[in-house]
N, C-alpha and C positions, 0 to 999 in steps of 0.2 A: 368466575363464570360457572355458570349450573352446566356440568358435563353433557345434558340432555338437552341443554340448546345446541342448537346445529351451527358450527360457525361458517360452513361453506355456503351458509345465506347470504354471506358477506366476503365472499372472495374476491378477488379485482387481478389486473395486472400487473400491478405497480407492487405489491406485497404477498409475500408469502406466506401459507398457513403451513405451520409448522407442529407438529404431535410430537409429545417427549413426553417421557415418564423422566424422571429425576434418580430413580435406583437404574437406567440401562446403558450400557457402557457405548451400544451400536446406537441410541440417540443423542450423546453424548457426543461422537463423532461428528453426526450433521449437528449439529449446536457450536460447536466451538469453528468447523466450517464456517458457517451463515456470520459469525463475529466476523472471524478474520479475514470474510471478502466485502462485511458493508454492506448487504445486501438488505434491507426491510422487511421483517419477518412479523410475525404473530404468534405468539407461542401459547399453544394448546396443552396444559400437564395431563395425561390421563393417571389415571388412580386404577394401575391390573390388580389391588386386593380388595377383597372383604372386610369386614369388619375382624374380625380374629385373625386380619392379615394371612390370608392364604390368597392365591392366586385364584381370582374368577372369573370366568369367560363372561358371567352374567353384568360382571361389572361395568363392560365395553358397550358405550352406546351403539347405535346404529349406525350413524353418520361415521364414526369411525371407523367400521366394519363395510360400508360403504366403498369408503376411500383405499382401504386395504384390506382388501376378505381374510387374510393370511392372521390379523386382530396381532399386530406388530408394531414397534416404532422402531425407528423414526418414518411418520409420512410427510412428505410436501404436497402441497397443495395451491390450486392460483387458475382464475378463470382468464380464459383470452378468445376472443368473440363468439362468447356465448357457449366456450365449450371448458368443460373443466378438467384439467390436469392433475394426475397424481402420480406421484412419487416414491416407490419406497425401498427397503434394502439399504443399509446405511453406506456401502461403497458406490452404489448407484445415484443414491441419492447429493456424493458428495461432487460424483464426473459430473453430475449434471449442473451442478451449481458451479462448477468452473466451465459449460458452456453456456449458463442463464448468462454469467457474468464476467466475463474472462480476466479482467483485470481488478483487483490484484489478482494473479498467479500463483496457485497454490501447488505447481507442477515444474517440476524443470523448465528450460526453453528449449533443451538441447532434447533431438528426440530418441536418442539411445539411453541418456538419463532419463526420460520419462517412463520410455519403456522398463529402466530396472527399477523405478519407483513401483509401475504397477506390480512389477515382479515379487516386493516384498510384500506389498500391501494383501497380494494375492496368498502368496504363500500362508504370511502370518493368519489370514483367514482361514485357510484351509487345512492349517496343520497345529497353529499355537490353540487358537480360540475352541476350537473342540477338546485338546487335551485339559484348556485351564480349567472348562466346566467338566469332564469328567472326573478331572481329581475333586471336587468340592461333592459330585452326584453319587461317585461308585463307593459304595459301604464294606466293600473287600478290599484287603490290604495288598491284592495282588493287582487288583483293577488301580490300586491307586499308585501302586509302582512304577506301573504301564507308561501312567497319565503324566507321572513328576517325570522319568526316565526324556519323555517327549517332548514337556519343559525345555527341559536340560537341551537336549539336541536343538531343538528351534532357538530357545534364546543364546546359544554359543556360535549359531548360524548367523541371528542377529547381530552380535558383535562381532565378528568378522566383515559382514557386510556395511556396517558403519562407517560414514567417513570420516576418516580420518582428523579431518580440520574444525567440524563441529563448528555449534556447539548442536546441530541439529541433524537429525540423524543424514539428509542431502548434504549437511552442509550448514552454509552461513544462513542458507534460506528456511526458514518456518514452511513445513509440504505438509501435505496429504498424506505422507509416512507418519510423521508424526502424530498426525490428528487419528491416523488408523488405528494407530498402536498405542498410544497414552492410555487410552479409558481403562485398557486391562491392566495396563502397569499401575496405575491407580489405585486399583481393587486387588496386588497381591497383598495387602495387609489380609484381606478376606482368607487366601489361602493360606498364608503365614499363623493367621488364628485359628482355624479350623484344621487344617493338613502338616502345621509346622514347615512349607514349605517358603523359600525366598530365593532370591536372584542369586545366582551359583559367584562365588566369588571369584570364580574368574573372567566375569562380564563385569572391567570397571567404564568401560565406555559407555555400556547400557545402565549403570547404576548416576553418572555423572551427568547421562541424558535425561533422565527422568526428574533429577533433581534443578535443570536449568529449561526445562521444557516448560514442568508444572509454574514456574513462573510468569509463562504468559500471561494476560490480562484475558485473554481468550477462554483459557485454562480457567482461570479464578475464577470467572463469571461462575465457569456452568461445574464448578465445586459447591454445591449447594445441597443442605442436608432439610427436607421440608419437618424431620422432627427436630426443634429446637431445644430437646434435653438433649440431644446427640449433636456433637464434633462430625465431620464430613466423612472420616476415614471411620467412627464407629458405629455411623450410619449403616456404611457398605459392608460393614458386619454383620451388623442385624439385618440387611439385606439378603445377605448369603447363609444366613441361620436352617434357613428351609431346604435350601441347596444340601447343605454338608449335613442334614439330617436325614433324607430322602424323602420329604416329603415336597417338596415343591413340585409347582403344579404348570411353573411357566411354559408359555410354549418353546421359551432359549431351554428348558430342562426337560422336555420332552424330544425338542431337537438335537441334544449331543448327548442322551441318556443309552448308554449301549449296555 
């Protein structure tokens, strides 16, 4: 599809439009969502480089800026009588899709378990996901102290919080924890190449989680690398090249660049 055709010409009720980039870990989150509830989607890739691969706002059609002025993914999208819906923020976009569609259940049933569901999903957002991009964005050895240091402390929180019975981070259940949290566990190889940084050895629960998680078929789908001289993991390398160099330009690196 030519980026510059509008797809919300064709929105309906019955299916989803759906915006991903293939290098973003927050539309990676609703993607592996939208699998593992069933739901009929439409998948829109957008292309945030240039040609010499740098991030360009010029790159973002209209339609998409449209639908999200913020020039982000993931967005949903879907007309219902005659008015059109949009969606975006990848934790919002995943509550919503467990009340487009409620069953399957991507949420506890009990609602003090849901509640500490959102508890982690929130946290991890608000405390992991700005450290991991600081350590890949800050060029000083003391800013990247900072950033592994906070690693450290959130992912040992993580394993504490884990339960116990596995093999998923609720439980026996595949959640929203999961799906919130994978995409970055995904891409520590990125910091591990760039920063020499990796999962503290004494997180074996969160090392045994990520290795029985990535197996989902959810997961596998949306491991996809659109260069095919690159493997999936040296993809998200050359993704993060720009990052750990300081030149990127994305708005994730504009938003946790301090």
């Amino acid at each position: 599809m030519d980026l510059q055709d509008d797809p919300t010409k064709n929105l309906t009720s019955d299916r989803l439009l759906f915006v991903n980039s293939s290098e973003c870990p927050f539309a990676q989150r609703t993607w592996i969502a939208l699998i593992e509830k069933k739901i009929p989607y439409t998948k829109v890739d957008i292309n945030l480089r240039n040609e010499t691969g740098q991030y360009a706002p010029e790159t973002k059609p209209a339609w998409f800026l449209q639908l999200n002025p913020n020039g982000k993914v993931p967005v949903l999208a879907y007309e219902e009588e005659h008015t059109i819906h949009q969606i975006y923020e990848s934790n919002i976009c995943n509550e919503f899709l467990e009340d487009f569609q409620p069953e399957p259940s991507l949420l506890p049933p009990h609602p003090a378990v849901r509640a500490r569901a959102r508890i982690i999903i929130a946290r991890f957002s608000e405390a992991f996901v700005p450290a991991f991009y600081r350590l890949l964005l800050r060029q000083d050895n003391e800013g990247q102290q900072q950033a592994a240091q906070t690693l450290d402390t959130e992912l040992r929180w993580l394993e504490g919080h884990f339960d116990s019975l596995g093999p998923y981070f609720m439980g026996a259940e595949f959640s929203l924890v999961d799906i919130s949290l994978l995409p970055f566990f995904l891409r520590l190889g990125a910091l591990q190449h760039y920063r020499g940084y990796s999962l503290p050895s004494d997180c074996p629960k969160l090392a045994g989680w990520v290795q029985e998680a990535s197996k989902r078929a959810s997961v596998q789908e949306t491991r996809v690398s659109p260069k095919p001289e690159l493997s999936y993991e040296n993809y998200l390398i050359w993704v993060y090249q720009r990052y750990a160099d300081g030149s990127a330009k994305s708005t994730s690196a504009a938003d946790f660049k301090v």
